[in-house]
N, C-alpha and C positions, 0 to 999 in steps of 0.2 A: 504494500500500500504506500502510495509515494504522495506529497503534497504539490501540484498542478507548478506551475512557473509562479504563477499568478501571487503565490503565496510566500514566495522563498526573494521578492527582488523586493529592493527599497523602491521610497516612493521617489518620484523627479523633484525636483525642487517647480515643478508649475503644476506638480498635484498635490503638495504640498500646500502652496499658495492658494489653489480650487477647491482644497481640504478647508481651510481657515476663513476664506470668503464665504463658503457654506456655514459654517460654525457661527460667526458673527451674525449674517442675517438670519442664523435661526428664528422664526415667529415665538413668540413667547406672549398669551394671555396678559391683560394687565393685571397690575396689584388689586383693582378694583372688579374685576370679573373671577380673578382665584376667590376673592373674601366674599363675593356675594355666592360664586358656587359652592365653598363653606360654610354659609350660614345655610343656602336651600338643602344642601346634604344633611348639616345638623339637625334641621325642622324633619325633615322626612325619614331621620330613625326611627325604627318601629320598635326598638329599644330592647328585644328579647332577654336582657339579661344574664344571669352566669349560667353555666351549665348545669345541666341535673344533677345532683349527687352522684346517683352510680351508673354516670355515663358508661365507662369504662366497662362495666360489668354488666352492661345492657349491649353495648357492641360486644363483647365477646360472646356472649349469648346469641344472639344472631349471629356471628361470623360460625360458633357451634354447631345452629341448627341448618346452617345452609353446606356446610360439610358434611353433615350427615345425610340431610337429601341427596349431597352430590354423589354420596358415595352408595347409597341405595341404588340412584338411578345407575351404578356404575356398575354395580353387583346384576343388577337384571337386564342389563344390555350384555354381557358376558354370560348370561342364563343361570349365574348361581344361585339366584332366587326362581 
């Protein structure tokens, strides 16, 4: 497995230059449209709160019984049931 050309040569010094002309004009939102799309984001939390106590012990329970189907369906595909 080898890495293309593309990857292994430096840049020119005018892609370089076309690197950094892109950088500068990057578009950037104002200060005044990030803080108002912060305050709409903050409003429209639905706020769900911490997690369940025994999150943990409720996903492994499911991850449990869905190996256990998997493994039924895998015994009567193979005809040992």
């Amino acid at each position: 497995m080898t890495d293309g050309p593309e990857r292994e040569r430096e840049l020119t010094s005018q892609e370089l230059a076309f690197a950094e002309q892109l950088h500068v004009g990057k578009p950037v939102p104002s200060a005044r449209f990030r803080g108002a799309l912060g305050r709409h984001l903050t409003d429209r939390d639905p706020g769900y709160g911490t997690r369940p106590a025994h999150l943990r012990l409720m996903a492994s329970g499911c991850l449990a019984a869905g190996a256990l189907v998997l493994a039924l369906g895998l015994l009567q595909a193979t005809g040992a049931l």
